[in-house]
Short mmCIF file of the C-alpha atoms (twelve columns), coordinates in Angstrom:
data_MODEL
# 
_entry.id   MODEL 
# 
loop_
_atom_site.group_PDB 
_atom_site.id 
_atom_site.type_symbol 
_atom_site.label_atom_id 
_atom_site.label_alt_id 
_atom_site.label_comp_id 
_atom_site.label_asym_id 
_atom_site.label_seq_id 
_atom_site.Cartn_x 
_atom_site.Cartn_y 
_atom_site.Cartn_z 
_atom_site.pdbx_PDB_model_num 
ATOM 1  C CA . UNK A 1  -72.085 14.900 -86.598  1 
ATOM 2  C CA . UNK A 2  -70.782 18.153 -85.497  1 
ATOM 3  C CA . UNK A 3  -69.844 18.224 -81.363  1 
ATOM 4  C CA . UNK A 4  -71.838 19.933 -78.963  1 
ATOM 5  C CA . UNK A 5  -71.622 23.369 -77.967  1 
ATOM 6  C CA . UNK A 6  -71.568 24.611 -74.601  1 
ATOM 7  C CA . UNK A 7  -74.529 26.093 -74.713  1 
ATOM 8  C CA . UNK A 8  -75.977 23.082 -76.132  1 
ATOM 9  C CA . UNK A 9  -74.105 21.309 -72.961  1 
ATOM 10 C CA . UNK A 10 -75.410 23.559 -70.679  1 
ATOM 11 C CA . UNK A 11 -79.238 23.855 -71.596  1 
ATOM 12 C CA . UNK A 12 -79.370 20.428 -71.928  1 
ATOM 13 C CA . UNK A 13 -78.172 19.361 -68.262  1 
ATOM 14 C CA . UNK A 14 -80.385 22.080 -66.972  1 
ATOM 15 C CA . UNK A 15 -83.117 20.422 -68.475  1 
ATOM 16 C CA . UNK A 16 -82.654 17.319 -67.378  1 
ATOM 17 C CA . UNK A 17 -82.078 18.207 -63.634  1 
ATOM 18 C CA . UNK A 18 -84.870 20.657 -63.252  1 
ATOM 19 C CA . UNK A 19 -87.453 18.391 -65.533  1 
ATOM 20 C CA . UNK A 20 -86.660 15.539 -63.228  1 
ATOM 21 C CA . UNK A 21 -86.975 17.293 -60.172  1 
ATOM 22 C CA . UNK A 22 -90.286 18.595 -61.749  1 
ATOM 23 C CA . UNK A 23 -91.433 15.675 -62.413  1 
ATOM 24 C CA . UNK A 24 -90.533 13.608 -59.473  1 
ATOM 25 C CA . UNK A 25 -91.957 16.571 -57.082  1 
ATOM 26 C CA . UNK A 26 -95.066 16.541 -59.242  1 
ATOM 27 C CA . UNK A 27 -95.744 12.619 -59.565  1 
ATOM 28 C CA . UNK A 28 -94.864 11.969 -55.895  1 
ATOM 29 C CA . UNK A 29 -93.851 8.995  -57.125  1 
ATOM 30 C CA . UNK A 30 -92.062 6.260  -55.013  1 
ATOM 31 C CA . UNK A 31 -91.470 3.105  -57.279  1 
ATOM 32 C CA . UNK A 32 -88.550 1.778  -58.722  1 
ATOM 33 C CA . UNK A 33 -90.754 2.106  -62.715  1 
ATOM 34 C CA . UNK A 34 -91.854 5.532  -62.124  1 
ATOM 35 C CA . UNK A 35 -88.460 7.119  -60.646  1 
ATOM 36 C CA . UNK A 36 -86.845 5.199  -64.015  1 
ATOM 37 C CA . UNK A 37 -90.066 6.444  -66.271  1 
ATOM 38 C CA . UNK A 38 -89.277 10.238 -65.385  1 
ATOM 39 C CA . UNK A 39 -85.634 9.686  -65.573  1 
ATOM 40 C CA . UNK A 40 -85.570 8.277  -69.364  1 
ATOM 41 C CA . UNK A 41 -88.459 10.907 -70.188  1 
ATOM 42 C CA . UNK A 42 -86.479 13.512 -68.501  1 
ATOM 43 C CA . UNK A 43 -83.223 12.385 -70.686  1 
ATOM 44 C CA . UNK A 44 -85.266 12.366 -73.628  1 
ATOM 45 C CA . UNK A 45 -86.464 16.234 -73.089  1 
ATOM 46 C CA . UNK A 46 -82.763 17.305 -72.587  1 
ATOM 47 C CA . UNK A 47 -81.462 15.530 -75.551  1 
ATOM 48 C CA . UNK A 48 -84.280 17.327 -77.255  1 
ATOM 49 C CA . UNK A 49 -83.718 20.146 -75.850  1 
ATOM 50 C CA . UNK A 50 -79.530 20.054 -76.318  1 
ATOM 51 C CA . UNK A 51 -80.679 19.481 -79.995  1 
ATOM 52 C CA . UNK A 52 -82.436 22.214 -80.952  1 
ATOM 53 C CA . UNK A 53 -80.418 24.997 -79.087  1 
ATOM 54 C CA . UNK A 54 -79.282 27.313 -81.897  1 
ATOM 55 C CA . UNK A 55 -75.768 26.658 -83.257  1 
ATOM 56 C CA . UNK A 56 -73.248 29.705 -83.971  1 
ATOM 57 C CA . UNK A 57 -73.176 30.963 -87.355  1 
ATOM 58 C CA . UNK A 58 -70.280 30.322 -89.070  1 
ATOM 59 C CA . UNK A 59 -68.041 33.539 -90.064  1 
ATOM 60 C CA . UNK A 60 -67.804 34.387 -93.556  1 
ATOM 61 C CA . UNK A 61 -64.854 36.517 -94.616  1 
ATOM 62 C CA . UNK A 62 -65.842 39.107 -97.902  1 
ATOM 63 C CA . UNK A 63 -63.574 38.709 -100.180 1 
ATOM 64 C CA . UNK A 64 -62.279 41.027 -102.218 1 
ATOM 65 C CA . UNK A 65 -63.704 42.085 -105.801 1 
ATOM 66 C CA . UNK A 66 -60.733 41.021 -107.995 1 
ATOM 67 C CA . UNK A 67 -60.177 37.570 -106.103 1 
ATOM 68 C CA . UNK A 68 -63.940 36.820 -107.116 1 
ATOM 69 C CA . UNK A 69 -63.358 37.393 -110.633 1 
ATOM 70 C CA . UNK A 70 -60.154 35.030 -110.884 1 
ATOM 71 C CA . UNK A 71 -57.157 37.620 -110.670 1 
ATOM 72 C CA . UNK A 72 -54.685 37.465 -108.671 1 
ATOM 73 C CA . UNK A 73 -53.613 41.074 -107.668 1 
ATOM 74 C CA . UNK A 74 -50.754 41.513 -105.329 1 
ATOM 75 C CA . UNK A 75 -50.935 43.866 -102.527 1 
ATOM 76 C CA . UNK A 76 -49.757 47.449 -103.250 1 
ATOM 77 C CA . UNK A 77 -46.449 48.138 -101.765 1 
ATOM 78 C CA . UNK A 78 -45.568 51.370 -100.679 1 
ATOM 79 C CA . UNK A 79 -41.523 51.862 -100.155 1 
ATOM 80 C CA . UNK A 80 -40.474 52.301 -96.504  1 
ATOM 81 C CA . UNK A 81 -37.325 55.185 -95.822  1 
ATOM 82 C CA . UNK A 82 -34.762 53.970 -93.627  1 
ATOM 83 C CA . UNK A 83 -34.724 55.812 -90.313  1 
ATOM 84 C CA . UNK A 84 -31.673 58.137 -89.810  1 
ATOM 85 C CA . UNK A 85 -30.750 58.107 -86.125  1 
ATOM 86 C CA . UNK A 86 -27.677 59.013 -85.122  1 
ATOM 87 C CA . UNK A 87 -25.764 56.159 -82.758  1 
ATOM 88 C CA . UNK A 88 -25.848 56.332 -79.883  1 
ATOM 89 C CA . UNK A 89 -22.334 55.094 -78.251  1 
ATOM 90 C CA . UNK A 90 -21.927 54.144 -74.083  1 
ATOM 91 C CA . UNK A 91 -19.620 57.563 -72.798  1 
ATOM 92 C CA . UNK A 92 -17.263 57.026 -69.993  1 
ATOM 93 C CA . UNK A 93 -18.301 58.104 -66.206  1 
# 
């Protein structure tokens, strides 16, 4: 089972605090059963809701035409000059 996103994280807490306060505003409900009712329905709608948020796509790298057929081709090389600077040497002040 593959851990939550934070998206998932995110949408789901939202929808538990805002369905319960929905619900509880709604119901006008006072009882110890109700208040617990619309707290594990409110948990179950998050959970749902946490569930089906869309996951990321995983990235796919193309790979290249030769490494598809088998061959391994090294990477052309092109030769690098040396850099002729003179030295520099501290003078005297």
């Amino acid at each position: 089972m593959p851990r939550p996103t934070a998206a998932q994280l995110a949408y789901g807490s939202c929808t538990v605090i805002f369905s319960t306060l929905a619900m509880l505003l709604l119901s006008q409900t006072s009882s110890g059963l109700g208040i617990a009712v619309i707290a594990l329905a409110a948990l179950a709608l998050g959970l749902l809701v946490a569930r089906t948020a869309p996951l990321p796509k995983p990235r796919t790298v193309a790979a290249p035409a030769q490494a598809v057929a088998g061959e391994r081709v090294p990477a052309p090389r092109e030769p690098v000059a040396a850099a002729v600077e003179p030295i520099r040497e501290p003078t005297a002040r």
